[in-house]
Every structure is written in C-alpha cells, then in structure tokens.
Z-matrix of the N, CA and C atoms (Angstrom, degrees):
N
C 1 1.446
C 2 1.519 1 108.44
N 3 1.157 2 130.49 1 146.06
C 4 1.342 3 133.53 2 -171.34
C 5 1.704 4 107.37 3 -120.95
N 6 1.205 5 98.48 4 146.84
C 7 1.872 6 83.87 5 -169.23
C 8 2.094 7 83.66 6 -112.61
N 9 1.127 8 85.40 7 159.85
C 10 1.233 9 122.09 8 -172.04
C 11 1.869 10 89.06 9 -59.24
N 12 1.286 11 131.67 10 128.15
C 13 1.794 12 147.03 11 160.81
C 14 2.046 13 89.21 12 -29.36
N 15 1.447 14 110.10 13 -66.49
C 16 1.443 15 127.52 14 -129.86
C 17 1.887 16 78.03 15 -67.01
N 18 1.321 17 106.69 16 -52.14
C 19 1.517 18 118.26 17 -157.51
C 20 1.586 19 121.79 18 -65.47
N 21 1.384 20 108.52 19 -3.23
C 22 1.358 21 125.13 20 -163.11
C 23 1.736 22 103.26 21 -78.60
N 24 1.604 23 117.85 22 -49.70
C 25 1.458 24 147.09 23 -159.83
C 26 2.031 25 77.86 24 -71.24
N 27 1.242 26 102.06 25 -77.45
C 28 1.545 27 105.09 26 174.04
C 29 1.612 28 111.87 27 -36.95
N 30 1.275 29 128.08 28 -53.81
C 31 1.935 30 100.13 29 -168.18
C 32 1.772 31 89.24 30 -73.85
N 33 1.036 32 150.16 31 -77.06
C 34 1.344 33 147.98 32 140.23
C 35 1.629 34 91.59 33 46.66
N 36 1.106 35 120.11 34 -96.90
C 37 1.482 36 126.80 35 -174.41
C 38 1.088 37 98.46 36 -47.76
N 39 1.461 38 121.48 37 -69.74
C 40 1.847 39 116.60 38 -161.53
C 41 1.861 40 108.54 39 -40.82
N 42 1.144 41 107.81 40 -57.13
C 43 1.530 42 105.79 41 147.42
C 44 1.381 43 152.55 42 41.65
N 45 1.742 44 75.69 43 -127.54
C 46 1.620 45 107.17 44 147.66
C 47 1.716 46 107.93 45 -51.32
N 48 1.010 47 118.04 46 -92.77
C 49 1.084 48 141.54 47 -173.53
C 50 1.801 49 97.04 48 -36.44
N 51 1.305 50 148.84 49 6.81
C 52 1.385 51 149.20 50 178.59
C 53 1.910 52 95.69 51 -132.94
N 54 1.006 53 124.36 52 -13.70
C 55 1.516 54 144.32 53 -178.67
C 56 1.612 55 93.62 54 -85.31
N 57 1.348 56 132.16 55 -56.05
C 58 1.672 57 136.55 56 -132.91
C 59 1.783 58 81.78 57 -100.37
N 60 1.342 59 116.43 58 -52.59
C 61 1.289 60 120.73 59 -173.48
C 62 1.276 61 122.58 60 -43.00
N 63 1.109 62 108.01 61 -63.37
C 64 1.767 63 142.15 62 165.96
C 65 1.237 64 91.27 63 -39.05
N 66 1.498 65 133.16 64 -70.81
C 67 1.450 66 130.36 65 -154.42
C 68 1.648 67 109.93 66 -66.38
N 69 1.308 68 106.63 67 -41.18
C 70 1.753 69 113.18 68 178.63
C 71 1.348 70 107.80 69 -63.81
N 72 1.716 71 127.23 70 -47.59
C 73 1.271 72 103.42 71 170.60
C 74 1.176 73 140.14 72 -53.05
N 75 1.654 74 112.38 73 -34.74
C 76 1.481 75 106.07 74 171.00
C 77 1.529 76 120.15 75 -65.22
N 78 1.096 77 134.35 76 -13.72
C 79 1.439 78 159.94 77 -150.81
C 80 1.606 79 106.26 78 -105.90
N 81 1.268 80 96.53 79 -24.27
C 82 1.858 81 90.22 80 -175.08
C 83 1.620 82 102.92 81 -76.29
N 84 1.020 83 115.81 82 151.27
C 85 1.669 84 152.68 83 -166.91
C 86 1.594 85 92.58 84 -73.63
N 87 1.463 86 95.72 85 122.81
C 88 1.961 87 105.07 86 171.05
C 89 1.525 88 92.42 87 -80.45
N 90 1.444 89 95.96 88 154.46
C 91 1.603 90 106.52 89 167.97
C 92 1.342 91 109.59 90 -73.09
N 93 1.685 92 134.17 91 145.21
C 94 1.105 93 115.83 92 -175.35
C 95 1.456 94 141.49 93 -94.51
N 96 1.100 95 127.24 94 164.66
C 97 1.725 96 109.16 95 -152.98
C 98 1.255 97 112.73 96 -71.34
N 99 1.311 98 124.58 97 -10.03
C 100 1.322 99 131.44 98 155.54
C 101 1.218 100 137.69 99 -114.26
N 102 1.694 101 125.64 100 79.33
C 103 1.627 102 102.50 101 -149.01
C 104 1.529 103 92.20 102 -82.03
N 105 1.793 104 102.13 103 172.03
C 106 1.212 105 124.35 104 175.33
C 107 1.650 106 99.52 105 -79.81
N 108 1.452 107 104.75 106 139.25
C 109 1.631 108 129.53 107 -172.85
C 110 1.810 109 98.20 108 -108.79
N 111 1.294 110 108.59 109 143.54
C 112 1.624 111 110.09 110 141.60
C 113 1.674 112 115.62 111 -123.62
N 114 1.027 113 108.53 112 118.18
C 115 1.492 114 99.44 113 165.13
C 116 1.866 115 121.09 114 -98.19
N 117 1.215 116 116.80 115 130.07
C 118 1.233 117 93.68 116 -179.76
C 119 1.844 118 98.80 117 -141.10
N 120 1.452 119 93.61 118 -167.05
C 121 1.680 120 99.10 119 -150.69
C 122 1.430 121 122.65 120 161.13
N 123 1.399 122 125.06 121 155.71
C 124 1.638 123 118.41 122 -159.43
C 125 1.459 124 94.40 123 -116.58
N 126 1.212 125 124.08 124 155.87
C 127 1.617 126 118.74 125 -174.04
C 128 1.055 127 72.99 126 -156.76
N 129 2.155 128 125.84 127 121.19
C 130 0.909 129 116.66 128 176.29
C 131 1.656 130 130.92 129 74.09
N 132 1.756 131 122.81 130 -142.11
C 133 1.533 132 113.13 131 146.17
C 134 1.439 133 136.22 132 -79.39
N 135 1.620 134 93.70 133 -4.35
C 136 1.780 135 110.95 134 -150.65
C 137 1.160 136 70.19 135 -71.97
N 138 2.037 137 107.18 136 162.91
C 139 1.675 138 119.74 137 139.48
C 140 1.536 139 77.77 138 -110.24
N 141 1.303 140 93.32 139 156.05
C 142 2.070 141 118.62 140 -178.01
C 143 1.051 142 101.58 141 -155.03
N 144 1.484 143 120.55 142 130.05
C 145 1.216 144 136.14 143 175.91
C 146 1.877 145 106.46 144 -129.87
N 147 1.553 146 93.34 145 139.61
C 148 1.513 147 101.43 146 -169.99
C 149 1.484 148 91.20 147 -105.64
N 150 1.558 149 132.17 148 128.12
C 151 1.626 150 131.25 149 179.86
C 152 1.865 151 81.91 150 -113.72
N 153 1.501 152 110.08 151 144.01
C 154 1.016 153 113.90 152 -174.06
C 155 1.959 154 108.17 153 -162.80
N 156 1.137 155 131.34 154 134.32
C 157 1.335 156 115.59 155 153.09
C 158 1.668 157 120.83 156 -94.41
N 159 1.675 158 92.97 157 134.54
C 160 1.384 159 108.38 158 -164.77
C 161 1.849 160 107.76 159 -97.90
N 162 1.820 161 103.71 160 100.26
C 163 1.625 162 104.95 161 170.79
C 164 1.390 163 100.01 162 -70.21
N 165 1.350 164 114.80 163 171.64
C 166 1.332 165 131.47 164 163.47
C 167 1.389 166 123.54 165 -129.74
N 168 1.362 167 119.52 166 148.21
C 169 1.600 168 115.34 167 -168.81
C 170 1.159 169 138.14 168 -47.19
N 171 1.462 170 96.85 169 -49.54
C 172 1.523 171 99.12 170 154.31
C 173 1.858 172 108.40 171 87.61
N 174 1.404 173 121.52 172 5.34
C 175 1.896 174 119.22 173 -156.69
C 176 1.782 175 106.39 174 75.90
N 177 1.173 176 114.84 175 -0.60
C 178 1.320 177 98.05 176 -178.74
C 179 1.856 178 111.29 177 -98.64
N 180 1.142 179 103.75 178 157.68
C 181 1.707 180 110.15 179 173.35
C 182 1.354 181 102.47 180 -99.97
N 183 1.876 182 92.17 181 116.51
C 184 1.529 183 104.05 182 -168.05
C 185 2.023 184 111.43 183 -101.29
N 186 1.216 185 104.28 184 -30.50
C 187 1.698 186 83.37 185 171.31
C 188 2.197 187 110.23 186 -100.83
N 189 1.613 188 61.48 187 130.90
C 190 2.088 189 77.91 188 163.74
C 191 1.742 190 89.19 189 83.62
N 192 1.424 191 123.47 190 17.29
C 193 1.623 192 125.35 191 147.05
C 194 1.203 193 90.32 192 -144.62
N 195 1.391 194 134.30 193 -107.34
C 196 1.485 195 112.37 194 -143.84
C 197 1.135 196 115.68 195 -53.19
N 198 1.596 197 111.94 196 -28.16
C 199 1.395 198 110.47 197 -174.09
C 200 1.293 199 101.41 198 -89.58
N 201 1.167 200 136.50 199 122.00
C 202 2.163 201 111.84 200 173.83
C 203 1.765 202 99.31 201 -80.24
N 204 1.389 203 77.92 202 138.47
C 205 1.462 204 97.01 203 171.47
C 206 1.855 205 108.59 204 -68.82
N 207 1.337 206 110.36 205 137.09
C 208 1.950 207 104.32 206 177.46
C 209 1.669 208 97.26 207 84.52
N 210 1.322 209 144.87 208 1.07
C 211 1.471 210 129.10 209 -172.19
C 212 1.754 211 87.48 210 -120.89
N 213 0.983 212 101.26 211 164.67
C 214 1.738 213 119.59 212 -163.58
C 215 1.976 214 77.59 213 -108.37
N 216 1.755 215 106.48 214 128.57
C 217 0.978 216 134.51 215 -176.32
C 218 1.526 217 107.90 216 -113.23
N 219 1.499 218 116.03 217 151.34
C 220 1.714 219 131.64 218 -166.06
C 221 2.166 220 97.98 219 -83.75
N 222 1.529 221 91.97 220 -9.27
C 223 1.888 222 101.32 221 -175.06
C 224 1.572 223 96.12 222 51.01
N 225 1.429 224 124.02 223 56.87
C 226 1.375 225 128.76 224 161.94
C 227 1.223 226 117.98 225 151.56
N 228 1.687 227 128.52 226 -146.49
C 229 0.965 228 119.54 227 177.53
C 230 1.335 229 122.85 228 -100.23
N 231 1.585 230 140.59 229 -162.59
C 232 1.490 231 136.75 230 126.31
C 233 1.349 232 85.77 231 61.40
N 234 1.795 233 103.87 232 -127.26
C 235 1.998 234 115.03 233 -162.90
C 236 1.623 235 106.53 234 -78.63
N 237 1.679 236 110.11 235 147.28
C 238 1.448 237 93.55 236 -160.32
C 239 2.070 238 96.31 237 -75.03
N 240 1.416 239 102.39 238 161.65
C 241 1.008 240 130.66 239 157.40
C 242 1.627 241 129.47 240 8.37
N 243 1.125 242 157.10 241 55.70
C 244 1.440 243 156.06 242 -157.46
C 245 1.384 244 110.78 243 -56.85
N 246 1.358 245 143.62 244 -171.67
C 247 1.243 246 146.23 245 106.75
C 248 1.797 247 95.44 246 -145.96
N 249 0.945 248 97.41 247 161.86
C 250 1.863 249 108.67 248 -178.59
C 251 1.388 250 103.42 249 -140.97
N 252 1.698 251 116.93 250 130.26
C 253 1.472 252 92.62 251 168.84
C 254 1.521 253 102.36 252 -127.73
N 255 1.079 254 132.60 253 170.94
C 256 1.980 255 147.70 254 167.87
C 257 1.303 256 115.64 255 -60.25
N 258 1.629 257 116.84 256 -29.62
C 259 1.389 258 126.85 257 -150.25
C 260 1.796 259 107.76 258 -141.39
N 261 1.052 260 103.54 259 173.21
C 262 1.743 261 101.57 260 167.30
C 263 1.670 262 101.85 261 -92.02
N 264 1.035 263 118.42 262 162.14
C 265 1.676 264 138.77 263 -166.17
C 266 1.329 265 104.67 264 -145.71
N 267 1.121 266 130.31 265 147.81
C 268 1.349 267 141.90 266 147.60
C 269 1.678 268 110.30 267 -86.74
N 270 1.195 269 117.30 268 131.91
C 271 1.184 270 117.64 269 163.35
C 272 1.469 271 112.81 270 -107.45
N 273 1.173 272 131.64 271 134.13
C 274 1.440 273 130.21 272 170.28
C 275 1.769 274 105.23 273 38.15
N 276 0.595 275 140.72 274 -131.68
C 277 1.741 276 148.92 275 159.47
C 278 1.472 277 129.71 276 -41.58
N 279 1.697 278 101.97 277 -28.53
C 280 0.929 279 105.72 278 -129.78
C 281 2.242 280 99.37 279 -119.72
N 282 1.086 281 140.84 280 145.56
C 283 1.628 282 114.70 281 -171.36
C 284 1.567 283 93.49 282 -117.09
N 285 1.262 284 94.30 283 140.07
C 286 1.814 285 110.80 284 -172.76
C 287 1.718 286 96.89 285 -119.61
N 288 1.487 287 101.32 286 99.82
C 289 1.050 288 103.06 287 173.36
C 290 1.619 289 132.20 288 -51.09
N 291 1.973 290 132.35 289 165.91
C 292 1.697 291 90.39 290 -166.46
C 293 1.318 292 92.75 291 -82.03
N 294 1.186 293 97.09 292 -173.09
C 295 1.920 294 131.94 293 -177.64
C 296 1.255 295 116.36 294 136.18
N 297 1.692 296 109.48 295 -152.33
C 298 1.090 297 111.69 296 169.68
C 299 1.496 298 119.03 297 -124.40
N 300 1.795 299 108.75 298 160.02
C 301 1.908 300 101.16 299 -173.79
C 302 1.422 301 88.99 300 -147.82
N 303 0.935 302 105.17 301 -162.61
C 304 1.461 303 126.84 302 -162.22
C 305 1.841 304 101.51 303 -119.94
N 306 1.232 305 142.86 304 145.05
C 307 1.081 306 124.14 305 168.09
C 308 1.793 307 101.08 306 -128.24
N 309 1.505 308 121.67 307 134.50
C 310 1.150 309 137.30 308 171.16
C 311 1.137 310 120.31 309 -122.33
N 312 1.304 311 121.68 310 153.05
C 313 1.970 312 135.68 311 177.22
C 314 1.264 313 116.25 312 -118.70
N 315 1.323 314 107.72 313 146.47
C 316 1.224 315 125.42 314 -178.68
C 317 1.799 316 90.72 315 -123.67
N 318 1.697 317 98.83 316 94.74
C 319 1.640 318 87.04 317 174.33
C 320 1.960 319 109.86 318 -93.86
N 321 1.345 320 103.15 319 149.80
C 322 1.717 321 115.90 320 165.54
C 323 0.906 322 127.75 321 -114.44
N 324 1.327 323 130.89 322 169.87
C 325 1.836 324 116.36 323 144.84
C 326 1.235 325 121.78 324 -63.37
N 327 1.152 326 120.53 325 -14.16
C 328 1.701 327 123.88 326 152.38
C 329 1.130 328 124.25 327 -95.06
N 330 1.389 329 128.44 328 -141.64
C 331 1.621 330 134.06 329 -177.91
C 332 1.426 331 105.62 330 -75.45
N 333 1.318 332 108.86 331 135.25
C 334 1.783 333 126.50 332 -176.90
C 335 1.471 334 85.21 333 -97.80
N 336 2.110 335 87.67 334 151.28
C 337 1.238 336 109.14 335 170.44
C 338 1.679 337 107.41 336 -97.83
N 339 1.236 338 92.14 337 135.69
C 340 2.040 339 91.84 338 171.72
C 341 1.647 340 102.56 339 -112.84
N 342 1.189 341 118.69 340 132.51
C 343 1.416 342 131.08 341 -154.56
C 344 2.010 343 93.95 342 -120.45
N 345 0.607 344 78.27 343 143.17
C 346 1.839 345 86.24 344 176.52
C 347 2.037 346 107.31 345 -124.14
N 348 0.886 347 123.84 346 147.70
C 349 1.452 348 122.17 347 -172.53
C 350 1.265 349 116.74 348 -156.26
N 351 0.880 350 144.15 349 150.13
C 352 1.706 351 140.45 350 -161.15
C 353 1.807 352 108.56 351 -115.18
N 354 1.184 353 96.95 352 5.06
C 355 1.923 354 101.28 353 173.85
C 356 1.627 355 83.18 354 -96.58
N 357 1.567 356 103.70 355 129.71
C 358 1.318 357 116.69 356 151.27
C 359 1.477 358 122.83 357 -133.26
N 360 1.508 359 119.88 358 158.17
C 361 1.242 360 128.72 359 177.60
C 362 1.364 361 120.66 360 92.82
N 363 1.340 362 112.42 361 -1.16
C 364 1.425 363 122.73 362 175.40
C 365 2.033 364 106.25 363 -75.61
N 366 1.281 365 81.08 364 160.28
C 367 1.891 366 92.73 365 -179.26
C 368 1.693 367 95.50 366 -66.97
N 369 1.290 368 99.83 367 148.60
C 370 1.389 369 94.19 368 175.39
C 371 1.541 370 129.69 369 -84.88
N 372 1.646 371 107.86 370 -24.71
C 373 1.536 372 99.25 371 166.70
C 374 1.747 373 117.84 372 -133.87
N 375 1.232 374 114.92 373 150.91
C 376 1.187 375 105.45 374 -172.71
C 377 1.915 376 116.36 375 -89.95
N 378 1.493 377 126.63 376 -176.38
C 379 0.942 378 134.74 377 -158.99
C 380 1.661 379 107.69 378 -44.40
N 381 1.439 380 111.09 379 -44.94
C 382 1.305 381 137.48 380 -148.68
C 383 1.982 382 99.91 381 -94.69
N 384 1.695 383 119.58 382 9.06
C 385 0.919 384 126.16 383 -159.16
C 386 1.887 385 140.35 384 47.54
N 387 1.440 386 89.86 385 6.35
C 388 1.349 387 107.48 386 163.11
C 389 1.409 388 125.68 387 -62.16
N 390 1.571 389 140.10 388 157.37
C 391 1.079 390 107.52 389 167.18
C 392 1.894 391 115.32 390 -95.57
N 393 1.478 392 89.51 391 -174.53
C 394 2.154 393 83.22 392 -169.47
C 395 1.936 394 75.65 393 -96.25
N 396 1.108 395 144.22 394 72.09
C 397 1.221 396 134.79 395 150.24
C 398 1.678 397 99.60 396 -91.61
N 399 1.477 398 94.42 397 130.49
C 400 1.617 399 111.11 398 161.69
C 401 1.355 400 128.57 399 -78.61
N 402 1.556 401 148.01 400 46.42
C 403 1.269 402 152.61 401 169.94
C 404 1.539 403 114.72 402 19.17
N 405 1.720 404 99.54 403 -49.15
C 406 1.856 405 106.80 404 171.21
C 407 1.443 406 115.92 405 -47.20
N 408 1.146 407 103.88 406 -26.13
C 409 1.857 408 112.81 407 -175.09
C 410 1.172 409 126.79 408 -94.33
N 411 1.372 410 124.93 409 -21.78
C 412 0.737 411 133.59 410 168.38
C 413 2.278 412 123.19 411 -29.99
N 414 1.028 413 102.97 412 111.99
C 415 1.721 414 101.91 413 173.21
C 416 1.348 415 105.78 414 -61.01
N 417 1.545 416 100.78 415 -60.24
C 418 1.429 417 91.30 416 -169.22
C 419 1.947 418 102.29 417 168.55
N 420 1.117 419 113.34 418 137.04
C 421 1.757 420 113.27 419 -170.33
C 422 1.621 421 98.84 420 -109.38
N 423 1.697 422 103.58 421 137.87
C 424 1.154 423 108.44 422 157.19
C 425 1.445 424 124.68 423 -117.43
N 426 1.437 425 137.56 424 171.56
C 427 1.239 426 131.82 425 -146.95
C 428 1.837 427 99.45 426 -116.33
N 429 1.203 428 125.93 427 132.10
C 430 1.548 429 121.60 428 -152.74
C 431 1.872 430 78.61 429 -150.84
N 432 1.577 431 87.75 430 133.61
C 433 1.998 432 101.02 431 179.59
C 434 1.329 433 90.62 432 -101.58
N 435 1.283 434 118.73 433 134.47
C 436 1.740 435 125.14 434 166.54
C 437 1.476 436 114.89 435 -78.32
N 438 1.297 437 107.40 436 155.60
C 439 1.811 438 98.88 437 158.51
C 440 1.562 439 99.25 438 -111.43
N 441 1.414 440 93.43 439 -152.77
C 442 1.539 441 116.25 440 177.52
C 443 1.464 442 104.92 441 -133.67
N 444 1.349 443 102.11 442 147.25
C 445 1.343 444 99.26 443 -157.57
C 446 1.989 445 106.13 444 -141.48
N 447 1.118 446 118.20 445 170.32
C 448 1.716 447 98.82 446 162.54
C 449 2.169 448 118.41 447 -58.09
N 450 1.395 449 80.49 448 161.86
C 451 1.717 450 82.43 449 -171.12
C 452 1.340 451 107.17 450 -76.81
N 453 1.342 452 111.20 451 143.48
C 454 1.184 453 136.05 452 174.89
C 455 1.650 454 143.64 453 -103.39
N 456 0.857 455 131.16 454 56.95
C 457 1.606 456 143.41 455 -114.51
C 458 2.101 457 90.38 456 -64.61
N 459 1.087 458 111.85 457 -34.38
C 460 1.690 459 111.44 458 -170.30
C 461 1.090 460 100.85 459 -145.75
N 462 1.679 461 110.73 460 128.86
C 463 1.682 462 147.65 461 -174.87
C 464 1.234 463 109.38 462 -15.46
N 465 1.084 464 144.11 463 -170.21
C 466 1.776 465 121.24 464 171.66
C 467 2.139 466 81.75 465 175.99
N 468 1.383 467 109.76 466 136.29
C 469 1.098 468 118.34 467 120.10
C 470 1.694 469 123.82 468 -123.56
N 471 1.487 470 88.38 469 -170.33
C 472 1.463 471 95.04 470 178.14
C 473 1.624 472 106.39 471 -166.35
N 474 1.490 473 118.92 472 145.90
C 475 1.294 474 135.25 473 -171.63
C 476 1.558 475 106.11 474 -100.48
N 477 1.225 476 120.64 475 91.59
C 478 1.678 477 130.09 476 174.86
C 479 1.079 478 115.66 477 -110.01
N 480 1.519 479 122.19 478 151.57
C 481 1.596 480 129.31 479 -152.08
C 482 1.827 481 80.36 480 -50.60
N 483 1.447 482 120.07 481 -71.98
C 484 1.564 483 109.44 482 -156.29
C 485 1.472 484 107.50 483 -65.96
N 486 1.121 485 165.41 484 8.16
C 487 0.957 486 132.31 485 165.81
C 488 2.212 487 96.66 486 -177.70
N 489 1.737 488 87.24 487 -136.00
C 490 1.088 489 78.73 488 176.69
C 491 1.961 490 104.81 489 -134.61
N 492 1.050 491 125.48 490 144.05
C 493 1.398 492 115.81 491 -149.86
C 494 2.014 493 92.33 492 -105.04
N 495 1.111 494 98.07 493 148.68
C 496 1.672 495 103.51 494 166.85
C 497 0.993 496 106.72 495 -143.07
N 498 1.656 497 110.09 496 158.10
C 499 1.598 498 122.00 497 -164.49
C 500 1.567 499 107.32 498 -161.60
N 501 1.434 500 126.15 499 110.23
C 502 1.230 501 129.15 500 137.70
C 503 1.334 502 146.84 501 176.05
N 504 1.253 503 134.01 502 160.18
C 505 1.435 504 135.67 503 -127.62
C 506 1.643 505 104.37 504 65.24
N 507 1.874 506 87.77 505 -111.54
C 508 1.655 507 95.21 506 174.99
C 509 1.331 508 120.85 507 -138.28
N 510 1.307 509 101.18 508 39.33
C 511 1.462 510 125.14 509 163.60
C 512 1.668 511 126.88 510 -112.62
N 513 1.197 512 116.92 511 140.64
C 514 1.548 513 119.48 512 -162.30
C 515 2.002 514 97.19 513 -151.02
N 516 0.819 515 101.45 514 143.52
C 517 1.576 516 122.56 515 169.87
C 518 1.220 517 124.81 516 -162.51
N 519 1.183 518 108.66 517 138.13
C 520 2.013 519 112.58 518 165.37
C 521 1.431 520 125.53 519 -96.91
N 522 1.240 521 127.55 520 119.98
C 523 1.139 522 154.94 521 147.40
C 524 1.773 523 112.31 522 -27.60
N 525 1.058 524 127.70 523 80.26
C 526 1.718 525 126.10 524 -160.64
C 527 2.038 526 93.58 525 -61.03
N 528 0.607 527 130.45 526 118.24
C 529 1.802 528 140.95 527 155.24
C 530 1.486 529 133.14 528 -107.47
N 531 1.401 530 124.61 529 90.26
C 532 1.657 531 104.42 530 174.90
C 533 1.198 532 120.73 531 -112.01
C-alpha cells in the first residue's frame, strides 16, 4: 500500500503529538498526601484563620504511635501549625495578642497541652523527628481535656464562635477563644 506524499508530514505529527500527550500524563503532579487547609472564622471581632496541612489516617493508629503520647507535636502536617488573628483574643486564661504564631500539642492520655509560639513558617519537625519549636517563643500554653468523638479519616480544624474546634481519628477538642 503506498501512502499518499501529502499524508506522511500529517501521521508524523499525529505522532509526535500522541508521544508528548502520553509523556505529560505520566508527569503530572500527585496531589499531596497532605494538602494545606485554611480554616477561617470570626470569634467575637477577631477574623482567625487556622493554615494547617491536613495528614490523614490512612489504617494507622494515630495517638500514642504516630503521634507519641508526652512529645510536643507540629498539630499537623509538613510546616508547624499557623493561626493569625485581626484582633486580640483571649485564649483560655490567657490574651494572645493579634498576629501570627505557630500552634503546637503536647498530646496525653489526659489533658493536652496547646502551646502557642510566635516563630512561624518553619518546618515542623526536624531530622531526628523532634519538632524545630523554639521554647524561647513560646507566649504561653494552656491545658485543654479531649474527648472522643466519631472517626475522622483527615485532621480537621475549624473556627467556631467559641473557640477553635479540632478533630482527628477519634479525638476532638476545643480550643476556648473570646
């Protein structure tokens, strides 16, 4: 069979052009296993927004193994934890002037510590699985009892008139804010 002179330049492209396609799909970017979250919300006058990357469980048992119970946690994924607020807030006892901080946990089998810190944007843990939290920075931690709650397959906050809500696996607590 003889192909047509004109038609040759044409399969040529079809081709290429079925070659380039093919190659970009394998090439496109997975979504990542933890995407970055914003939650935001008014408590009071503040607007506060929690920026966070959200892991997910995955079949694994996440407090007191992935999470260690007694070790000071990044409260998410990747960079530790954000919140920013417009206004001053009281937290629990305690008044967090606005801006922005870092928020970390100290989870237990009892009441977790939530730590607030004014270094932000840093990775949240270092080589040695520690986190890079600076202690010097720290504002100031208040002490919050968890419950148990239905399961939650991926990290979750949320910005509610009282405070600030957390959620995951099968643990949940509020963050008191006014």
């Amino acid at each position: 069979m003889k192909i047509n002179p004109l038609f040759k330049p044409l399969l040529i492209l079809v081709s290429i052009l079925s070659f380039t396609t093919i190659s970009m799909a394998q090439d496109a970017p997975r979504p990542p296993q933890s995407p970055k979250v914003t939650a935001t919300g008014t408590i009071g006058k503040a607007n506060v927004s929690i920026v966070y990357s959200s892991p997910s469980v995955k079949g694994r048992k996440i407090w007191g193994e992935l999470v260690p119970y007694g070790k000071v946690w990044r409260a998410g994924a990747n960079t530790a934890t954000m919140i920013e607020t417009d206004a001053d807030v009281k937290v629990g006892d305690n008044m967090l002037p606005k801006g922005k901080y870092s928020i970390y946990m100290l989870p237990t089998e009892g009441d977790w510590q939530v730590i607030f810190n004014t270094e932000v944007g840093q990775w949240g843990i270092k080589r040695g699985g520690e986190t890079t939290r600076n202690p010097e920075k720290d504002v100031f931690t208040i002490s919050v009892k968890p419950g148990n709650s239905e399961f939650k397959e991926a990290l979750e906050y949320k910005v509610v008139p009282s405070g600030i809500a957390f959620g995951w696996e099968n643990k949940s607590l509020l963050i008191p804010v006014k």
